[in-house]
C-alpha positions as CSV (number, residue, x, y, z in Angstrom):
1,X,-35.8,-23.8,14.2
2,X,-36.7,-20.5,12.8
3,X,-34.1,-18.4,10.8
4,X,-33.1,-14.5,10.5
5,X,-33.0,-13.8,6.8
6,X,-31.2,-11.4,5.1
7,X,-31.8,-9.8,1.7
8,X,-30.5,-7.3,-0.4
9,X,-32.9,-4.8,-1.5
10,X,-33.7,-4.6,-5.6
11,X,-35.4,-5.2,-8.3
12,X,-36.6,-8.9,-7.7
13,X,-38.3,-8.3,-3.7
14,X,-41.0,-11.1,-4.9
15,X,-38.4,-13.6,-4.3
16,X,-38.5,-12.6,-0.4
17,X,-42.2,-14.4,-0.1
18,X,-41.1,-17.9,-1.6
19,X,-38.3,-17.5,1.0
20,X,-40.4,-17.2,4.1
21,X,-42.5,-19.7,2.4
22,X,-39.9,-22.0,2.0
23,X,-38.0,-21.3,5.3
24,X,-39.9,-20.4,8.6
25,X,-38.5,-16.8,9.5
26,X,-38.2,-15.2,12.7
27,X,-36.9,-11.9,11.4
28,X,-36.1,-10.1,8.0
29,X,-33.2,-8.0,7.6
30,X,-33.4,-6.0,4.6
31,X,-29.5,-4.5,3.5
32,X,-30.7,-1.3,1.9
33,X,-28.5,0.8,-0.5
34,X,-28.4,4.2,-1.5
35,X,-31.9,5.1,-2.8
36,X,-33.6,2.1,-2.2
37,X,-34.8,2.8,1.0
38,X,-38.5,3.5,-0.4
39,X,-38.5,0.1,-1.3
40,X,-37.3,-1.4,1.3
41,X,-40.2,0.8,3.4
42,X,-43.0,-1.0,1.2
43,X,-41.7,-4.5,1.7
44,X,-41.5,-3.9,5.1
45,X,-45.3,-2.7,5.0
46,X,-45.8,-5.6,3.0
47,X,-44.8,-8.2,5.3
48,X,-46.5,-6.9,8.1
49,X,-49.5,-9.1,7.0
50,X,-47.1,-12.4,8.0
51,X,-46.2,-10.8,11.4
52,X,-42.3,-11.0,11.2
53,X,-40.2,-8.3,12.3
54,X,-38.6,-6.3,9.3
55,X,-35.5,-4.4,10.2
56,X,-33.9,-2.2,7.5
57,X,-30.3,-1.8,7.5
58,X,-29.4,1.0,5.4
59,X,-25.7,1.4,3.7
60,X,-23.9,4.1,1.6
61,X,-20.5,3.8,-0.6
62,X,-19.5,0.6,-2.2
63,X,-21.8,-1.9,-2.8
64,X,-19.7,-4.6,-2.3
65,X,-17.5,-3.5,0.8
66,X,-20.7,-2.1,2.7
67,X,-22.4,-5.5,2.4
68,X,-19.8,-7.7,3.8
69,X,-19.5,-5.3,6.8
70,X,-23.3,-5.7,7.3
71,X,-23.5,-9.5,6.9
72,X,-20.4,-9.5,9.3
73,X,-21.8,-7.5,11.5
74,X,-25.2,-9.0,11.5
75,X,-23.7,-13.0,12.0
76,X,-21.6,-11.8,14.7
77,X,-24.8,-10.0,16.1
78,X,-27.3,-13.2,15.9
79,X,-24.3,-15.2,17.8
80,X,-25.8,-18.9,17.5
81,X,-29.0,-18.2,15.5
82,X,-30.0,-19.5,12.3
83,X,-29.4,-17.2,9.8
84,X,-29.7,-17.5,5.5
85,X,-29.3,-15.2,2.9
86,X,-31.5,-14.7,-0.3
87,X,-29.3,-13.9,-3.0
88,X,-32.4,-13.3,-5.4
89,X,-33.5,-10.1,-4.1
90,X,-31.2,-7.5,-5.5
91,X,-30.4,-6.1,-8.3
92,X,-27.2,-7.4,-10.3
93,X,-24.2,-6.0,-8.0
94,X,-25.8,-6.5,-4.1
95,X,-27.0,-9.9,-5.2
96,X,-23.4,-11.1,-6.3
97,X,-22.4,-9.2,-3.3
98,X,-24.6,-11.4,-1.0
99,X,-23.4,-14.5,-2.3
100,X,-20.1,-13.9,-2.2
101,X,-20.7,-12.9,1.7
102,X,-22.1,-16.2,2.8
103,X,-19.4,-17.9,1.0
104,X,-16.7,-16.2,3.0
105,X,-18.6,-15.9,5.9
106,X,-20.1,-19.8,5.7
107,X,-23.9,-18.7,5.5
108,X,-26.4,-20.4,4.3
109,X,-27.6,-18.9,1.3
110,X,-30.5,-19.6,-1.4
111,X,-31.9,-18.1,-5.2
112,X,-35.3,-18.5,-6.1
113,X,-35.7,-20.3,-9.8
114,X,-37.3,-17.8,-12.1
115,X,-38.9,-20.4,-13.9
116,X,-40.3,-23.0,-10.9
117,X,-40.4,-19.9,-8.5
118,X,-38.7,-22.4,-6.2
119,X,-35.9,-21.8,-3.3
120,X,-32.7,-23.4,-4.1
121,X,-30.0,-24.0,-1.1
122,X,-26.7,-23.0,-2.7
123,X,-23.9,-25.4,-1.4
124,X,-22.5,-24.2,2.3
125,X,-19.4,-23.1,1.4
126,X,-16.3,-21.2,3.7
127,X,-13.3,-20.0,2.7
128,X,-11.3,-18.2,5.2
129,X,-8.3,-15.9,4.1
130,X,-6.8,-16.0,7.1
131,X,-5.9,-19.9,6.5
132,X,-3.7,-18.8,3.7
133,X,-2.4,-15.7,4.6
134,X,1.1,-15.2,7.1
135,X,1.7,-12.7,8.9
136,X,4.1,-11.4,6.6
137,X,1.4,-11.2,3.7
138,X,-0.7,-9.4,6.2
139,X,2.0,-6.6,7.0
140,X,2.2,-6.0,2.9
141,X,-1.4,-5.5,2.6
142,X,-1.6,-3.5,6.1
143,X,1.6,-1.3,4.5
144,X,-0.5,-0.5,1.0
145,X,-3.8,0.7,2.9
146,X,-2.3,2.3,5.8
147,X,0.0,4.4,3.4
148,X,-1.4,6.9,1.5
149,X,2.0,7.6,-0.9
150,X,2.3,3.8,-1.4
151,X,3.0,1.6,-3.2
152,X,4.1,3.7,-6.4
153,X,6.7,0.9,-6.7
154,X,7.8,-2.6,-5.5
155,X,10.9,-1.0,-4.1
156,X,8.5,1.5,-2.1
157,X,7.3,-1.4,-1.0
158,X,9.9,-3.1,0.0
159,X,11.5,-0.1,2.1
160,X,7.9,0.6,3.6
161,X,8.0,-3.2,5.1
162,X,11.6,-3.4,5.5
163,X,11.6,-6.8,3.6
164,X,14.0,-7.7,0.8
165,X,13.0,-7.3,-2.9
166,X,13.1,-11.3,-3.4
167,X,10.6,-11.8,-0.5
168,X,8.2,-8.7,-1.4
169,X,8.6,-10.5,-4.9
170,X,7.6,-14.1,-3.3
171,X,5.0,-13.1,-1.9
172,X,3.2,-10.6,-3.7
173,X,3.5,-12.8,-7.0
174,X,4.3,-16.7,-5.3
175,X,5.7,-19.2,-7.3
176,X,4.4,-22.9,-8.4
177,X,3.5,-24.0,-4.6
178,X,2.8,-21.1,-3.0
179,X,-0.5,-18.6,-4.2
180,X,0.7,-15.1,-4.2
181,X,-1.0,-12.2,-3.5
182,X,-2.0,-11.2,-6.6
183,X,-3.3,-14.9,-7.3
184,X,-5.5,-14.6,-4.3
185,X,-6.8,-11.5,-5.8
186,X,-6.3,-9.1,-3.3
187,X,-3.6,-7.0,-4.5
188,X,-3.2,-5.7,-8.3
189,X,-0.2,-4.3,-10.2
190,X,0.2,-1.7,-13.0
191,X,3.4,-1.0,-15.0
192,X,4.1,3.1,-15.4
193,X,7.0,4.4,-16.9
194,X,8.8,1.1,-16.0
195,X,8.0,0.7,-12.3
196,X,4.8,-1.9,-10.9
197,X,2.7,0.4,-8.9
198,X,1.2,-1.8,-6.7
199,X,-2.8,-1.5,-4.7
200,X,-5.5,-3.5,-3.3
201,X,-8.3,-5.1,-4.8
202,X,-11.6,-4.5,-2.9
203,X,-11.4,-8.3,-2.0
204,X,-7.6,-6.8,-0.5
205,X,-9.3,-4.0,1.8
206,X,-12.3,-6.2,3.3
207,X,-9.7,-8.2,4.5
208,X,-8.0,-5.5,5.7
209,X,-10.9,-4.0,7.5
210,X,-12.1,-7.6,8.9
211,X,-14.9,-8.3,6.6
212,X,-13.7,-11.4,5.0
């Protein structure tokens, strides 16, 4: 069966050809950041010799938050098709970005070796937040993006979600059996002038926004 790849557009785009040597390909998706769409215009020239179909998804902002939406959006597009990511196209930050989207997302992913110029399957892995996080976790973090004044403070907090300060406490920090959210990375704290401001991690808002 053949596959829909993805891959980030960067400095290493060589390592697109040992993928469609490696895997039969149906189609190429090629995530695009700012500036790169030049490149991403000459691969797709390129790979007109092999007869796939190159589509070029453009994105702007953060790197890491615009690729998760578009490898969201693009597995809930292909529905039951094959699809795999090469995280050895990019440059340094879309390429960690990629991986970490097919581990969240339970992709298939693959790097190319720069020394055997081989495709290696990285290990199918899925983690799913919403496992892990209660619906009273989910409130917090919904409360500190939806809110543009909070969360200066714990206490903010705390009146913004209309929980007690021992729960927001409990669950924004856990204890020995239970992760936190700060331990599951997606919120962050700051002491000023003796209060924890508190804010999300970029992890914190793609879960927020559904791309996790």
């Amino acid at each position: 069966m053949k596959n829909v790849m993805i891959a980030p557009v960067g400095k290493h785009m060589d390592a697109i050809y040992v993928g469609i040597r490696e895997f039969p390909t149906q189609k190429i998706i090629l995530i695009t950041p700012e500036g790169k769409i030049d490149l991403a215009l000459e691969t797709k020239k390129d790979l007109d010799k092999f007869r796939i179909p190159v589509e070029i998804k453009e994105i702007k902002g953060n790197i890491w938050e615009e690729t998760f939406k578009a490898v969201a959006e693009i597995k809930e597009l292909m529905g039951g098709t094959n699809v795999l990511i090469n995280v050895s196209t990019g440059d340094r930050d879309n390429r960690c970005a990629a991986t970490s989207a097919a581990f969240v997302n339970g992709i298939r992913a693959f790097g190319v070796s720069d020394d055997t110029n081989e495709a290696m399957l990285l290990p199918i892995l899925r983690f799913s937040y919403y496992n892990v996080i209660t619906d009273k976790k989910m409130s917090i973090l919904k409360t500190i993006s939806n809110i543009k004044t909070c969360c200066s403070s714990l206490e903010e907090l705390s009146k913004q979600t209309k929980m007690s300060m021992p729960l927001i406490s409990y669950h924004v920090n856990g204890t020995l059996k239970s992760d936190g959210l700060k331990k599951l990375g997606l919120v962050e704290t700051e002491e000023i002038k003796g209060k924890i401001k508190i804010s999300l991690t970029t992890q914190g808002k793609l879960l927020v926004k559904g791309y996790l």
